[in-house]
C-alpha positions as CSV (number, residue, x, y, z in Angstrom):
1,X,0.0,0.0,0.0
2,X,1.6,3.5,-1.2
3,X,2.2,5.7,1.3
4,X,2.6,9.5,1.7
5,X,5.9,9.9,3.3
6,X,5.8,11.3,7.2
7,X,7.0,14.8,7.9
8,X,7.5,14.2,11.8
9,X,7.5,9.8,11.7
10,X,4.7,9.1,12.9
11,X,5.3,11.3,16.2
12,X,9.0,10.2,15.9
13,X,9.6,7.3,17.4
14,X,12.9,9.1,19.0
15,X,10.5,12.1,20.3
16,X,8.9,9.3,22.1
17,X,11.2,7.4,23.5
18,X,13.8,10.4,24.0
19,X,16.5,8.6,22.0
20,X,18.7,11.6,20.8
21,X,20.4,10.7,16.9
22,X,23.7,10.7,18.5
23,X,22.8,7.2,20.2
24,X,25.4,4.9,19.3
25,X,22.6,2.4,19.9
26,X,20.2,4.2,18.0
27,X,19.4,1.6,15.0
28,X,19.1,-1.2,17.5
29,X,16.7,0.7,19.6
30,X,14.5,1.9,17.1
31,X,14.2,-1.4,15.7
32,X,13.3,-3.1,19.2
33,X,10.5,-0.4,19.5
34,X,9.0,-0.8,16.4
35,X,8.9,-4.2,16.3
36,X,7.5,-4.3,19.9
37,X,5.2,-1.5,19.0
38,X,3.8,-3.4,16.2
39,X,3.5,-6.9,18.2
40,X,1.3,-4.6,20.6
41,X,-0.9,-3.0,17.6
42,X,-1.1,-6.6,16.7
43,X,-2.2,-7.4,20.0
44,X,-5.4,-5.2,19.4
45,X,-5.2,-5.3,15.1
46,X,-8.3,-3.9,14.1
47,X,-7.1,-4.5,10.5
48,X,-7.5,-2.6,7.3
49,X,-10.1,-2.8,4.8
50,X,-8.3,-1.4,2.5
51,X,-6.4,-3.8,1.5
52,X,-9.5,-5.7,-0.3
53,X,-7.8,-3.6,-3.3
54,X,-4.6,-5.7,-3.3
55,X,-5.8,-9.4,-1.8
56,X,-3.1,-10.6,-3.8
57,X,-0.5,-8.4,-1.6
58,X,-2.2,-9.6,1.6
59,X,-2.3,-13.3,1.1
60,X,1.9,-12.6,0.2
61,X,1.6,-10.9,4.0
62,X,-0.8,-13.3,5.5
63,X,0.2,-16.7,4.2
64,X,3.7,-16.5,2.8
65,X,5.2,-19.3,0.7
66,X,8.5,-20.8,1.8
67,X,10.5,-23.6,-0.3
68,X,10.7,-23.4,-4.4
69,X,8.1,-22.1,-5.8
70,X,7.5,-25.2,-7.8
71,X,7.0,-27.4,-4.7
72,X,5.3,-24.1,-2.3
73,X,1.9,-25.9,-2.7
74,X,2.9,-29.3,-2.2
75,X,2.1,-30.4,1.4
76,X,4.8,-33.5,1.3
77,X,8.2,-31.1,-0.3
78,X,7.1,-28.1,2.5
79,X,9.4,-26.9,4.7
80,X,8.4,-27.0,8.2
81,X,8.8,-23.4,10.1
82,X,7.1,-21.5,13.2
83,X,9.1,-18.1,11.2
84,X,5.4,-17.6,8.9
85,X,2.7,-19.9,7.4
86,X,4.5,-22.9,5.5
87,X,2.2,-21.7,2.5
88,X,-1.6,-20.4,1.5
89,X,-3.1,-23.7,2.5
90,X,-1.5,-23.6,5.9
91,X,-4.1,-25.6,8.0
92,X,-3.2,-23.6,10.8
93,X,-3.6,-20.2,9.7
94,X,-7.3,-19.5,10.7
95,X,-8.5,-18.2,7.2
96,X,-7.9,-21.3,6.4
97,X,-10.7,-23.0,8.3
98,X,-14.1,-23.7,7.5
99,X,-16.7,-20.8,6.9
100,X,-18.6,-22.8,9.6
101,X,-15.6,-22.6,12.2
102,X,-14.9,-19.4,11.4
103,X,-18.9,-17.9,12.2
104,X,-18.6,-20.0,15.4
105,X,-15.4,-17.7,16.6
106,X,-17.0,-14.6,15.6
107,X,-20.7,-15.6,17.0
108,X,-19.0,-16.1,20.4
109,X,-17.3,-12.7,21.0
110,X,-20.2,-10.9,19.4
111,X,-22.9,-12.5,22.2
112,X,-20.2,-11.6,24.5
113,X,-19.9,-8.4,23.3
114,X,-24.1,-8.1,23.1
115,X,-23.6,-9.0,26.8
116,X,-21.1,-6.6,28.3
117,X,-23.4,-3.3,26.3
118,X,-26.2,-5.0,27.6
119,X,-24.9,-4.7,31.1
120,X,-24.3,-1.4,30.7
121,X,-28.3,-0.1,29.8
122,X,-30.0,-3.0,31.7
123,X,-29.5,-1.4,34.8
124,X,-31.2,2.3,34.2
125,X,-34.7,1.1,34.5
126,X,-33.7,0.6,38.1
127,X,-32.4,3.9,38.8
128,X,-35.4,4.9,40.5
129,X,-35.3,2.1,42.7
130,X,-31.5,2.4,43.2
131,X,-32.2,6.4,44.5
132,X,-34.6,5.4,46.7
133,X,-33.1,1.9,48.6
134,X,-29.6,3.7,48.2
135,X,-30.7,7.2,49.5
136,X,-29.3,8.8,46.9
137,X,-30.1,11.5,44.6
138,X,-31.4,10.9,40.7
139,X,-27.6,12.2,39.6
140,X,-25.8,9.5,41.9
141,X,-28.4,6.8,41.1
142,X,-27.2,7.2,36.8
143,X,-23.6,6.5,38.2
144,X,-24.1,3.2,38.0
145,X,-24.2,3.2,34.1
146,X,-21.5,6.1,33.7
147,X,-18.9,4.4,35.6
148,X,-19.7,1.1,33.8
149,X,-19.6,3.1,30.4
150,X,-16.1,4.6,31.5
151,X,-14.2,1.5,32.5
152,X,-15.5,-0.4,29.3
153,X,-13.2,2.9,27.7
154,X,-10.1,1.9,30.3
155,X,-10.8,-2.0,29.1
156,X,-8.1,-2.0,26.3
157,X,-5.5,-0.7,27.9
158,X,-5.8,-4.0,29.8
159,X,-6.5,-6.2,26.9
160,X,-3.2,-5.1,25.0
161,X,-0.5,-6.7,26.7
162,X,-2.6,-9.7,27.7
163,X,-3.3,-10.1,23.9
164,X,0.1,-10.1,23.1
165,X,1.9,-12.3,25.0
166,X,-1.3,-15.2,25.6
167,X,-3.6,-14.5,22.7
168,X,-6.7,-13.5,22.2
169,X,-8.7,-16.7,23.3
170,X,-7.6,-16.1,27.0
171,X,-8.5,-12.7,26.9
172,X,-12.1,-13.7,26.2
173,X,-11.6,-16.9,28.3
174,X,-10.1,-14.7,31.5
175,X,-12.1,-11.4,31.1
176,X,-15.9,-13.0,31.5
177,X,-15.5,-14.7,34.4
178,X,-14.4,-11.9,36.2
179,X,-16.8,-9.7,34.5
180,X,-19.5,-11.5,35.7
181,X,-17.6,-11.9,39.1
182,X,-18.1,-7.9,39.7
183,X,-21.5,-7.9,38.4
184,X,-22.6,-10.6,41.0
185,X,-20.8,-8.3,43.5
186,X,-22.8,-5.3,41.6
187,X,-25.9,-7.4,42.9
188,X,-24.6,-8.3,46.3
189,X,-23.5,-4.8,47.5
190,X,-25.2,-3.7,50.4
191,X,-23.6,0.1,50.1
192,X,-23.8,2.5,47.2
193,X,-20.1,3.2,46.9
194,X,-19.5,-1.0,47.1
195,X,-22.1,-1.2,43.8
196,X,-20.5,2.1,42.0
197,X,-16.9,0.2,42.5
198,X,-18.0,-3.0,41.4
199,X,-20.5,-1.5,38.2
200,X,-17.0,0.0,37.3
201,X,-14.9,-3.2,37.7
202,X,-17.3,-4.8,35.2
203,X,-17.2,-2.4,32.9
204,X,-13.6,-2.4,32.7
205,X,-13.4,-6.5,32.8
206,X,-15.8,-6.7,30.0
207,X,-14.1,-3.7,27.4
208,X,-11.5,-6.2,26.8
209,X,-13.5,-8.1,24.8
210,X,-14.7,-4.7,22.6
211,X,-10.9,-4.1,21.9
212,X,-9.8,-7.7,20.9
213,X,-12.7,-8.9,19.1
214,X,-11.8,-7.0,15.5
215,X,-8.2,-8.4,15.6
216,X,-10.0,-12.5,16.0
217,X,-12.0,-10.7,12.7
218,X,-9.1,-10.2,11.2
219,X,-7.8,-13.2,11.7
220,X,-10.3,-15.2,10.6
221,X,-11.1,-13.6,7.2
222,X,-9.6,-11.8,4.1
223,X,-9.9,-8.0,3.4
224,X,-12.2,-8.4,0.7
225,X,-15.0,-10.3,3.0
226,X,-13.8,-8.5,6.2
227,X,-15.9,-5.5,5.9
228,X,-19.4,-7.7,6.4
229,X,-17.8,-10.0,8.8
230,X,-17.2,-6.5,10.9
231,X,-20.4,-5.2,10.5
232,X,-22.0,-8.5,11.4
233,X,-19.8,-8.2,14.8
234,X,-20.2,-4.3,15.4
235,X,-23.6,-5.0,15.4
236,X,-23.9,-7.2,18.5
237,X,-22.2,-4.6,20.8
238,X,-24.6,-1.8,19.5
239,X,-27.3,-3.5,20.4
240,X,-26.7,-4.4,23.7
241,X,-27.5,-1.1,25.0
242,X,-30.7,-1.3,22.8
243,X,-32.2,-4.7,24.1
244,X,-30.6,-3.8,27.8
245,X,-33.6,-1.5,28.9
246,X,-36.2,-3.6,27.2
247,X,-35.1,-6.7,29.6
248,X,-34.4,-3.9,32.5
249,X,-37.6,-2.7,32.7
250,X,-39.5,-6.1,32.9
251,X,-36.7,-7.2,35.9
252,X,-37.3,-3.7,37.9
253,X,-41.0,-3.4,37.0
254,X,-41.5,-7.1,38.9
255,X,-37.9,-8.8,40.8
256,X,-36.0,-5.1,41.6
257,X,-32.7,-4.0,40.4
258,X,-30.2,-6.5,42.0
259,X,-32.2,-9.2,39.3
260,X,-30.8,-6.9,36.3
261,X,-27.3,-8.0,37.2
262,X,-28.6,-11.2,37.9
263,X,-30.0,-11.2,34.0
264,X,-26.6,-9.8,32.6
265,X,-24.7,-12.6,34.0
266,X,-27.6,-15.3,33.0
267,X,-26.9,-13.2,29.1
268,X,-22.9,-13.7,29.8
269,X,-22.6,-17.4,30.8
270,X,-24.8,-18.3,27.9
271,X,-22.4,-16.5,25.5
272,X,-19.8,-18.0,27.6
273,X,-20.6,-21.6,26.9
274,X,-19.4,-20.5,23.2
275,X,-16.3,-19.1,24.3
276,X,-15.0,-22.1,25.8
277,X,-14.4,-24.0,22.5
278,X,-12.8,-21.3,20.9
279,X,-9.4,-22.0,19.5
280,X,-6.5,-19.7,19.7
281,X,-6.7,-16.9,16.1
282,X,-3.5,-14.6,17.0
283,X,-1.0,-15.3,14.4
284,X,1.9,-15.3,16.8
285,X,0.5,-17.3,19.0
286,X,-0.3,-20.2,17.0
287,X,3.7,-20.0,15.2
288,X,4.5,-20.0,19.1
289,X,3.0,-23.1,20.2
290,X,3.7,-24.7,16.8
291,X,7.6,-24.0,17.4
292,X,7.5,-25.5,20.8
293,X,5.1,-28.9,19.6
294,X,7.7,-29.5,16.7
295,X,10.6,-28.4,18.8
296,X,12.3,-25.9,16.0
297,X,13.0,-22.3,16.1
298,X,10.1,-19.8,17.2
299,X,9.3,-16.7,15.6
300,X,11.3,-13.9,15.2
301,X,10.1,-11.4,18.1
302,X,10.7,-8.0,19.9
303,X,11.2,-8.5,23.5
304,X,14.3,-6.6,24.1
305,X,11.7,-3.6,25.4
306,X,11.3,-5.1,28.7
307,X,10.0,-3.1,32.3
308,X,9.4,0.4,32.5
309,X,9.9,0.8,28.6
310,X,7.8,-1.8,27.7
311,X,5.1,0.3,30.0
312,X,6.4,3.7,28.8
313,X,5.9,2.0,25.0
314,X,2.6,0.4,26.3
315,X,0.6,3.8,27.3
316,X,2.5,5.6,24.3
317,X,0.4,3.4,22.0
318,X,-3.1,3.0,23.6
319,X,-3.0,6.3,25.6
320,X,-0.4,9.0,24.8
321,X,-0.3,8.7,21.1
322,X,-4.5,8.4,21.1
323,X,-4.4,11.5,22.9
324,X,-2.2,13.3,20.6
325,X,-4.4,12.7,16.9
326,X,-7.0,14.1,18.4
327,X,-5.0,17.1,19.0
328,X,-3.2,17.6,15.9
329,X,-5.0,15.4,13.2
330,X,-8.4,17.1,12.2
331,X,-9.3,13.7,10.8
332,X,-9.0,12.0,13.6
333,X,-10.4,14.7,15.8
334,X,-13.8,15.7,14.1
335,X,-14.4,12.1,13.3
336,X,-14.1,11.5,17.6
337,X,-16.3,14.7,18.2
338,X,-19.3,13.2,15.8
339,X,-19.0,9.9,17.2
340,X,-18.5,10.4,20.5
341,X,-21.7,13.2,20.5
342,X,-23.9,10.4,18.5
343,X,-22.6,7.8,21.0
344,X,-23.4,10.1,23.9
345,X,-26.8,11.0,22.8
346,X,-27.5,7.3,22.8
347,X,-26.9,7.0,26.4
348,X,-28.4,10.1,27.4
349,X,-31.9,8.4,26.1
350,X,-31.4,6.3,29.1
351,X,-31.8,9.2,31.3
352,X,-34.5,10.9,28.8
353,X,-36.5,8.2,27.6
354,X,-38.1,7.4,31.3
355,X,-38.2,11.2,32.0
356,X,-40.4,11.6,28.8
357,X,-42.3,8.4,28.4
358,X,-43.1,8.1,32.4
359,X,-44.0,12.0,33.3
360,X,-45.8,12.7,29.9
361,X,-47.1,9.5,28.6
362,X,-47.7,7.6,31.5
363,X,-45.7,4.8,30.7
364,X,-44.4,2.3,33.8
365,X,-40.9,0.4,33.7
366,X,-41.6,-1.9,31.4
367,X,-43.6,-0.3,29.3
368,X,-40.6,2.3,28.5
369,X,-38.1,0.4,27.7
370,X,-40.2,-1.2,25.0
371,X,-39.5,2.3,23.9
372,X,-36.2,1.2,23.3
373,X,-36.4,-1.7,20.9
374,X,-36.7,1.3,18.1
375,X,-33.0,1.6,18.9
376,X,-32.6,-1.8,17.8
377,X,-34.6,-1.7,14.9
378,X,-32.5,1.2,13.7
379,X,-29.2,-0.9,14.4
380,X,-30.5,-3.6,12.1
381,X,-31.2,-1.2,9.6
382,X,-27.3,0.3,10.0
383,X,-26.5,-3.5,9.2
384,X,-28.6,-4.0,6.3
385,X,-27.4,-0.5,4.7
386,X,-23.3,-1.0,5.6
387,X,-23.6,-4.3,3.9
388,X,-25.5,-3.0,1.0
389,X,-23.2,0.4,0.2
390,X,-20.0,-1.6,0.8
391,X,-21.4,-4.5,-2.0
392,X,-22.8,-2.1,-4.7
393,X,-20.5,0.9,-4.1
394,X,-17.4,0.6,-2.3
395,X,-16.5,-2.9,-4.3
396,X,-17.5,-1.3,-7.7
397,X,-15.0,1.2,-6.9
398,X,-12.8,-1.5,-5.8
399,X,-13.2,-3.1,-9.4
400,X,-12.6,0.3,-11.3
401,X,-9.4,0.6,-9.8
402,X,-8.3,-2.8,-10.5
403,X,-9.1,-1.8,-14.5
404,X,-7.2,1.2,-13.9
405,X,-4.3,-0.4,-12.7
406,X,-4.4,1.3,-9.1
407,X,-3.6,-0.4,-6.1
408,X,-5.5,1.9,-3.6
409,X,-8.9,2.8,-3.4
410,X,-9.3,6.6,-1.8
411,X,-10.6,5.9,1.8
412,X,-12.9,8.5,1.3
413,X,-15.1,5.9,-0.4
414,X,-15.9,4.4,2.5
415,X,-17.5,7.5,3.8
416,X,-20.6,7.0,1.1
417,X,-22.8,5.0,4.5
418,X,-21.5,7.8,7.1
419,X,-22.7,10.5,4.8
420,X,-26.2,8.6,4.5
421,X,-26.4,7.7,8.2
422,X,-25.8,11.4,9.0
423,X,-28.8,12.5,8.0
424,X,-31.1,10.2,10.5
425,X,-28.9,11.4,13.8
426,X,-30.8,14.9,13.8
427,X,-33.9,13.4,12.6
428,X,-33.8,10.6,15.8
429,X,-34.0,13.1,18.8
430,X,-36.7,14.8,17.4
431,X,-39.1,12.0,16.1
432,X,-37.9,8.5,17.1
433,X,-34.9,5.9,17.8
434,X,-35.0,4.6,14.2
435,X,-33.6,6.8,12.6
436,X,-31.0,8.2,15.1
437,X,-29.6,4.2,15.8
438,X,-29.3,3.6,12.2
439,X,-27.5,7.1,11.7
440,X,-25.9,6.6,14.9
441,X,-24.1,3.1,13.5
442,X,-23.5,4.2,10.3
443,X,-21.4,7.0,10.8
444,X,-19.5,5.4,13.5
445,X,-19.0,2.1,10.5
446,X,-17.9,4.8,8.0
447,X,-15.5,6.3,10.3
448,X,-14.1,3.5,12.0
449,X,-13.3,1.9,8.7
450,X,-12.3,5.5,7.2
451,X,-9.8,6.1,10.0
452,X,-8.0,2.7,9.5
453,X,-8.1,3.0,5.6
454,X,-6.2,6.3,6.2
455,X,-3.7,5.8,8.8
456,X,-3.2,1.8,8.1
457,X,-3.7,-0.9,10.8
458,X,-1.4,0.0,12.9
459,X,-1.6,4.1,13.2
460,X,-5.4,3.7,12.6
461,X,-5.2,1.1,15.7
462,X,-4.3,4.3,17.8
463,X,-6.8,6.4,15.8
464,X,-9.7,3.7,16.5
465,X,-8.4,4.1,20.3
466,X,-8.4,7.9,20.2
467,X,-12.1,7.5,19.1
468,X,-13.2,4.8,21.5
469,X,-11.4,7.3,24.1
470,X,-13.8,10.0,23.5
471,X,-16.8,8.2,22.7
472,X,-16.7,6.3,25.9
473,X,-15.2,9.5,28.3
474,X,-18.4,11.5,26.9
475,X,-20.9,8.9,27.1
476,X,-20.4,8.3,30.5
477,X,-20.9,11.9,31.0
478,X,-23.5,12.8,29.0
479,X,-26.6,11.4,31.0
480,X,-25.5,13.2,34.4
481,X,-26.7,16.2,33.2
482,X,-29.2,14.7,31.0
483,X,-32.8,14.7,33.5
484,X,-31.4,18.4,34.4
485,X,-31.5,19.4,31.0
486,X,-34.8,18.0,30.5
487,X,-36.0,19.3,33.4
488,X,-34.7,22.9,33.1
489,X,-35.3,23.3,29.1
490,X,-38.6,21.1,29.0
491,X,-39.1,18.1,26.1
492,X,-38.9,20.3,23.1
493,X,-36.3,22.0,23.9
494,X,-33.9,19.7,25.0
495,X,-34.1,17.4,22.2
496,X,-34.2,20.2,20.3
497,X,-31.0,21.3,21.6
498,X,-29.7,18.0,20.9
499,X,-30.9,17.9,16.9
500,X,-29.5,21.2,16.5
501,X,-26.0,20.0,17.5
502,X,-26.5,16.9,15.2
503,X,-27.2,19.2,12.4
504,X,-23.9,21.3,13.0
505,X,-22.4,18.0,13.0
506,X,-24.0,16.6,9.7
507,X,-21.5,18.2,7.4
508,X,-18.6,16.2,8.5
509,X,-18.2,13.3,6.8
510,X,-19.4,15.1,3.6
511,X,-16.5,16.9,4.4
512,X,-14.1,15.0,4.6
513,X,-15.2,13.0,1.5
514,X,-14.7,16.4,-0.8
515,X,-11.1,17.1,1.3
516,X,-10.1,14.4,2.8
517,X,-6.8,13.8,0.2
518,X,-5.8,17.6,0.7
519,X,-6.1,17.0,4.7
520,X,-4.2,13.9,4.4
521,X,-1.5,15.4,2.6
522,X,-0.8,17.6,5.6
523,X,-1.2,14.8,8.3
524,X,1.9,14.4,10.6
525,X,1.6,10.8,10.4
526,X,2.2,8.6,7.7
527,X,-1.2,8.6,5.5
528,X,-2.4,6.3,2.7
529,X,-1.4,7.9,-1.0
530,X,-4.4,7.2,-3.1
């Protein structure tokens, strides 16, 4: 894949690590880093899309031939090696498998994922309940989602290093058990502090598997399939929140709120059951435990970056270098700022819907969050359209490049469902869920896949993180002041307010689709050239 050359290396990798050019180590160091840095990306690959344009180039990367070229595809004149794949029909490499096997290691980590958003939203029906048993006010009583909300953004941070050095199958193996650990202690606590701490614990057990699940999609299928595959699994975490108040409300409404975290582990133990089975997808991992069952040489590996510069390289890549694209890449920033505001409205409906539906309409627990399944409606719509504008225009762009002789398609083609989608965010405050939930996924699809088609998987790993950073940080905030905005502005108003700022908002992926190249001829990183 071409790329535009950096003007400041990608944040200089000496900046970051304060090695001055005069090292006498320099080269050495530099290459530790990098190689470390990109085992840790790795770790958390969301991968890139992009390269559906070149399969040809990826299956070289993927599943690299080694031996005569003659005898490469011959299983009995292969040489044996943990270094790559011994060839494209590798048995072990897990695009190899089965479409069958492959579905049943996505479907797992998508009902695990359904699970963990779930547990987030299944609790607000309760917050009455909660303010009065606990003594607290209506603020205090929405803690229990925001803090959950926030430690599902602090969940990658932990799932990076475990990824890396045990794969991803004990990240999803190890995480849910002691997810559901702190949500049984979320429905044991007899104080209010003991169930905030606990609501937060779970929330930052369960974010792991959010951050790992699109590098198993990765690994389990080609660049030119990828793009349904990760709309199939994006899917399952957006609706969690969606289905979480419908179940929510029938639990409060009839058992109390301790039963919703009884219901969210119920929802995680099933998904659980299909964890278990899971075999291991990371790359590494697999050459790993291959080298040590056939006793021969492992794979090449970075580990001279050990203790405090393996953390200092660690929160460089899923914290520091987040933090600084949204400062100084406008992509990466605006992109964060529509997101994060869509993502946020979504959980200030949590906080609205009951303070509309119950005070104006009448409704009681359950019958609100009924009110949510619209949300959920509109997220199967999302699917339906992402799927449809990726088949009929993103791939026939794809196929006019090919005849064209290009080997890039402009990621600005994959803004075509964000542009869409951002015209039903200012319509969904004001009329209905629908059209906000499919707006709401389909900007965050075009920009998630936009972000990593420009900055390549493993830049657009710490642009995806930059995004997930503010989308989670503001929608844990967003309904603490929610009910007093409601209740100082009145019904129109507020969602008024809130359709008004989606509306500022619309223009930006239209934006970026007419200057995007310009824009990402002046990033300081290093950009794709297309």
């Amino acid at each position: 894949m071409d790329r535009t050359p950096t003007t400041d290396s990608e944040m200089s990798v000496e900046k970051q690590h304060g090695l001055a050019p005069t090292d006498t180590l320099r080269s050495e160091k530099l290459d530790d880093l990098r190689m470390e840095e990109e085992s840790i990306l790795e770790a958390i690959e969301v991968g890139s899309s992009n390269g559906s344009i070149h399969d040809d180039a990826d299956k070289d990367l993927e599943k690299a031939v080694t031996g005569a070229t003659d005898t490469a595809h011959d299983p009995a004149t292969r040489t044996v090696t943990a270094q790559d794949w011994t060839g494209p029909d590798d048995p072990e490499n897990p695009m190899n498998w089965s479409l069958l096997k492959r579905c049943m290691h996505i479907f797992p980590i998508a009902f695990l994922g359904f699970a963990v958003t779930a547990g987030s939203s299944i609790i607000t029906p309760s917050t009455p309940e909660i303010e009065a048993h606990f003594h607290v006010s209506r603020t205090a009583s929405i803690l229990s989602l925001s803090l959950f909300v926030l430690g599902l953004g602090i969940g990658p941070t932990i799932a990076a290093p475990i990824s890396e050095t045990y794969g991803r199958s004990v990240v999803y193996k190890g995480s849910a058990p002691v997810f559901m650990l702190f949500i049984l202690g979320a429905g044991f606590s007899k104080t209010f502090g003991g169930l905030l701490v606990c609501r937060l614990l779970a929330g930052m057990s369960g974010g792991p598997v959010l951050a790992v699940g699109a590098g198993t999609n990765a690994d389990l299928f080609p660049p030119r399939t990828r793009a349904i595959s990760s709309t199939f699994y994006v899917m399952a975490p957006f609706l969690g929140p969606a289905i979480g108040p419908v179940i929510g409300g029938f639990v409060a409404q009839f058992k109390g709120y301790r039963w919703t975290q009884w219901c969210t582990i119920f929802i995680a133990m099933s998904a659980y059951v299909f964890i278990l089975p899971m075999q291991e997808t990371y790359k590494k991992i697999i050459l790993k435990r291959r080298a040590k069952r056939l006793n021969i040489a492992p794979p090449a590996a970075a580990h001279n970056v050990k203790g405090l510069a393996y953390v200092k390289l660690l929160v460089t890549i899923t914290l520091a270098r987040p933090v600084h694209m949204l400062v100084t890449e406008p992509i990466v920033l605006f992109l964060s700022m529509y997101t994060a505001f869509t993502f946020s409205v979504l959980f200030a409906f949590f906080a609205a819907y009951p303070f509309t539906f119950e005070s104006v309409y009448g409704f009681n627990t359950w019958q609100y969050g009924l009110t949510f399944l619209g949300i959920g409606i509109g997220v199967l719509l999302a699917v339906v359209t992402a799927i449809v504008i990726d088949r009929k225009v993103y791939m026939a762009k794809h196929r006019q490049a090919l005849k064209e002789g290009r080997t890039v398609v402009a990621p600005e083609h994959r803004l075509y469902v964000g542009m869409l989608g951002a015209l039903g965010v200012p319509v969904g405050p004001v009329l209905a869920g629908i059209p906000f939930a499919w707006g709401n996924l389909c900007v965050f699809v075009a920009a998630a896949t936009y972000l990593i088609d420009t900055y390549g998987p493993l830049n657009g790993a710490s642009a995806i993180a930059a995004n997930g950073l503010a989308r989670y940080v503001m929608g844990a905030v967003f309904p603490l002041f929610t009910f007093q905005m409601y209740s100082k502005l009145g019904i129109g108003w507020a969602t008024s307010l809130l359709g008004f700022i989606s509306v500022a908002m619309l223009p930006i992926p239209w934006i970026f689709f007419k200057y995007g190249p310009a824009i990402r001829a002046k990033s300081k990183y290093d950009t794709i050239k297309a």
